[in-house]
N, C-alpha and C positions, 0 to 999 in steps of 0.2 A: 504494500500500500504506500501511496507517497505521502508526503509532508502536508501536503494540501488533505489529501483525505483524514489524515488522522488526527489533524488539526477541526478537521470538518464532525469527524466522530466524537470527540472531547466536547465541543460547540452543544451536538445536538446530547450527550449525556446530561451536561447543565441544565438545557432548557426542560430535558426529560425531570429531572429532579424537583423540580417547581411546576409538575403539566399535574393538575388534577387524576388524569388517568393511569399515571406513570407512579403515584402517588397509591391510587386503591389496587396496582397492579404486584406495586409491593407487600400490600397488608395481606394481598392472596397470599403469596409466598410465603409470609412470618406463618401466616395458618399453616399451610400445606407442613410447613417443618416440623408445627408442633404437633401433627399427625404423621409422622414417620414411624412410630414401631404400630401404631395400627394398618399402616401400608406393607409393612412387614410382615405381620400376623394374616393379610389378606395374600401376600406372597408366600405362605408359607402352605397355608391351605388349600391353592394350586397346584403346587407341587406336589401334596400330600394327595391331592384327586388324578393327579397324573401319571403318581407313583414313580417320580424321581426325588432324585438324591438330596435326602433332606440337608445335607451338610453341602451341598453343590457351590460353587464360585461365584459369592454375590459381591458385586464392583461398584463402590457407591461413587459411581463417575457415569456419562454417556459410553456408549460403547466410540463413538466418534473422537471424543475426547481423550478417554485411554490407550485408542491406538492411534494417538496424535494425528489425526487426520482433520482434525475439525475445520481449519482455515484451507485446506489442500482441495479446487475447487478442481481441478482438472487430474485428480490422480486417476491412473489407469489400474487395471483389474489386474495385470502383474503385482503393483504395488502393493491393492488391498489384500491377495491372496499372502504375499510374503508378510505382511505386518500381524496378519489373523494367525497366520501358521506360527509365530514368532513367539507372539500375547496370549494365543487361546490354543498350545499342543497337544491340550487332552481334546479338548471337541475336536481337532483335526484327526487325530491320530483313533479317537473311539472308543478314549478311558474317560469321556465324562460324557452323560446325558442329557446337560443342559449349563447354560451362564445368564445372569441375570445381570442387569445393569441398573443405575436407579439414581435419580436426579432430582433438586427441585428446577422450576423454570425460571430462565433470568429474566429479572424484573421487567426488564427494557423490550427481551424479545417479547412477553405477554402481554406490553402496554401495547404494542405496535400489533398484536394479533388483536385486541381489542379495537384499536382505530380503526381497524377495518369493516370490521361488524359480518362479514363475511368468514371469516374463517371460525373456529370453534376455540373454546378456552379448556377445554377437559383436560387438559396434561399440564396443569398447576404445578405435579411434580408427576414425573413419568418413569414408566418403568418396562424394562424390553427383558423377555425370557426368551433366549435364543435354546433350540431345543431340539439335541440327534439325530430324535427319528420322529420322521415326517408324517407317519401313522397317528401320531399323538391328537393331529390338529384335528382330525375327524371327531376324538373323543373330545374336545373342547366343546364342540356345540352342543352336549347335552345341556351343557349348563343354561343355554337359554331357556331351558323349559321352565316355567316357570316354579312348577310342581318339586323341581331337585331341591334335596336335603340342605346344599351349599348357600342358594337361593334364599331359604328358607332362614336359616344362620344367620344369613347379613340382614335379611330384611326386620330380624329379630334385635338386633343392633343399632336399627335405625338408618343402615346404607343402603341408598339407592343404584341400582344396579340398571345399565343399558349395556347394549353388546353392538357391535357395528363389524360385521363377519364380512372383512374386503376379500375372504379366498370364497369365497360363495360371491360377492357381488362386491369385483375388484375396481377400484380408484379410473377416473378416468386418465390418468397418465399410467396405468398397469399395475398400479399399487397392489399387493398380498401379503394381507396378513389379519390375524385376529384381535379384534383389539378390543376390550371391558373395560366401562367407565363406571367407577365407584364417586358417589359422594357422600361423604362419610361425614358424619356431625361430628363439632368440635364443641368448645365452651361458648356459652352464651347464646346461644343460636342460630352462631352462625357453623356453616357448610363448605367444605374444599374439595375441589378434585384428584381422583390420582387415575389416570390412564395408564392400561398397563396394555402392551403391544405384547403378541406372543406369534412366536416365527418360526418355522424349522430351519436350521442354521444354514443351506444350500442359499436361503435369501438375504444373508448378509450383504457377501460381495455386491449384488445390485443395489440396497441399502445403499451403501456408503459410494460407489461408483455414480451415484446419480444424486447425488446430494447437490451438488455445484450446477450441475444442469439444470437439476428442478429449483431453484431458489431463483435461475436467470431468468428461466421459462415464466416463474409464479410473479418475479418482478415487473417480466415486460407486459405480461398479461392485463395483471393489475394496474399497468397505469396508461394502457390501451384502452380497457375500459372504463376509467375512469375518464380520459379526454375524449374518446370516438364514440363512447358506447359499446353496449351486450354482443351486436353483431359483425361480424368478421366482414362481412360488408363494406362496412364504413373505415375498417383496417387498410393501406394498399397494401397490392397484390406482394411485395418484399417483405413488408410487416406479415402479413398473412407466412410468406412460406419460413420466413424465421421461426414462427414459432413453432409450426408445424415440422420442421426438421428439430426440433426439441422434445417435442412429446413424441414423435415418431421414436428417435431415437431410447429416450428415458423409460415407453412401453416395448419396446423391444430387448433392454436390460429386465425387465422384471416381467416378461414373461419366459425368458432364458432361464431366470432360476427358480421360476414356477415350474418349465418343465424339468430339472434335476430336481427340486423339491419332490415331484409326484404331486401337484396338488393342485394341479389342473381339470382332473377331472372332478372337484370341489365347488365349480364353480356354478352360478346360472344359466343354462344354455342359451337362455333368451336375454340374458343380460347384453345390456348395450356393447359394455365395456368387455366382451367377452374372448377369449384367445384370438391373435392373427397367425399363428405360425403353428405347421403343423409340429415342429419340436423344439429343439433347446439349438441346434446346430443351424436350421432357419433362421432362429429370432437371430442368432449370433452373425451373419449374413448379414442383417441389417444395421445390427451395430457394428459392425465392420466398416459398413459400408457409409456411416454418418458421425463416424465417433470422431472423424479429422473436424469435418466443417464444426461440432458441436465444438471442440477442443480451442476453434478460430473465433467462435462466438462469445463461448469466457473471456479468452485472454482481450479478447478486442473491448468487453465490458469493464475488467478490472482497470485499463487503459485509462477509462473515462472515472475511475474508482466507482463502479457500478451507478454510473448516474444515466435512468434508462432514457431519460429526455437528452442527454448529449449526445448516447447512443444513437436515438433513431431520429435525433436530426443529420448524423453524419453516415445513415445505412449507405447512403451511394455510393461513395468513398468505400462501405466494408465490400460490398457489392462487386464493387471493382477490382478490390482488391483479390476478388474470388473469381475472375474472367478465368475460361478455358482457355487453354490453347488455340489455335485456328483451326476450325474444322470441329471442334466439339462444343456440347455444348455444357452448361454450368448445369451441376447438380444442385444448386441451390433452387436455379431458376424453376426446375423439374417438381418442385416437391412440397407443390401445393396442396 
């Protein structure tokens, strides 16, 4: 980041410190902390319904974070597999059955998830069970019944319990994975969230390889529709295939480790969002085939220190910058 950016991110920390929002975003937080061994105790009873290893490897960091990856927007899938293999030898190697990870939310990110009013606040403090065998996840959805013992437990507790099953009806960027939102009552009356993500470990690598792309994608999106409008329409036709060579890309890594997950056939067959590749060596085809341009699209954002109004007043210039050869033509142009 340059001088100018970081000067610019110090800037907006301050005015965050004095915004109202940034302000009730932090007292979430103070809550979420002082409910950690009951987020605990709600992890621990997972495990105990899954019949893994009560004593298992729990990380009180992100999994992004511990394997220093968290600023690395453009790492490649060599990198994440060497850092995983590195950090987590027992999941690689098939002496451990699962890794948990567990965080609260920074105050700043959940003020700015709030400004939005579009995205959701469930992950106060969040928690990721990455987990062997991929058979598991099918036993996860009993739990929605409402009728199960476990159900029964929390609502007896006073936590309210929703489920949001992305491998039965995945994200529209490719998203997969299970994810249970508890709010659990604290003192005084009031209530905090703890979202817990539960994975089979094959979805990591896509996890954290598309981290940097979805944040550009969610960036440009978002302030697309904020100045153009809902319709892609009102987008031009370069704004339109930027983004589209982003989510093409981004559901092309996570349906790759949906099919080594096994957990494709999980899914809704009439869901929208439903597989495009008939296996894991197709989807990898595609990211082959887009991971250069995606790779030109960060580094050309971070350029601007992610400022997506500098960006796409200067898309001509990236545009150009991406001319074929004579005689062929740009895949960018192609991939509306």
């Amino acid at each position: 980041m340059s001088r100018t950016g970081r000067y610019s991110e110090k800037i907006e920390k301050v005015i965050n410190t004095l915004c109202p929002v940034f302000r009730h975003a932090r007292k979430r937080v103070e809550h979420a902390r002082q409910l950690k061994e009951d987020y605990n105790k709600i992890l621990k009873e997972i495990t105990d319904h899954l019949d893994l290893d009560p004593k298992h490897v729990h990380i009180d960091d992100s999994l992004e974070h511990y394997l220093e990856l968290e600023h690395d927007k453009t790492v490649s899938e060599l990198e994440v597999k060497q850092r995983i293999y590195l950090s987590l030898p027992l999941l690689q190697k098939g002496f451990a059955d699962c890794f948990s990870f567990s965080r609260p939310k920074d105050p700043q990110r959940l003020a700015n998830k709030i400004k939005t009013k579009e995205r959701n606040t469930d992950d106060t403090w969040g928690m990721q069970l990455w987990i062997a065998d991929p058979e598991l996840m099918k036993y996860l959805v009993k739990l929605e019944n409402p009728q199960h013992p476990l159900r029964k437990k929390w609502e007896d507790k006073g936590i309210e319990v929703t489920f949001n099953n992305h491998c039965h009806t995945p994200k529209s960027h490719g998203y997969r994975s299970f994810h249970i939102n508890f709010r659990c009552p604290g003192n005084n009356g009031w209530t905090e969230n703890l979202e817990m993500q539960i994975s089979p470990e094959p979805m990591m690598v896509p996890y954290l390889v598309t981290r940097g792309p979805y944040e550009t994608y969610r960036n440009i999106v978002e302030y697309l529709r904020d100045k153009k409008g809902e319709n892609e329409h009102n987008w031009t036709n370069k704004e339109q295939n930027l983004v589209h060579t982003l989510i093409d890309y981004i559901y092309a890594e996570f349906e790759k480790g949906a099919h080594k997950a096994q957990i494709i056939d999980m899914e809704d067959s009439f869901h929208e969002h439903k597989h495009k590749y008939a296996n894991a060596d197709q989807a990898d085809e595609k990211v082959k085939e887009l991971r250069p341009t995606v790779e030109k699209i960060i580094n050309k954002m971070l350029e601007y220190d992610n400022n997506v109004k500098m960006f796409l007043e200067n898309l001509d210039d990236f545009f150009g910058e991406q001319q074929p050869e004579e005689g062929q033509e740009s895949k960018l142009e192609l991939l509306a």
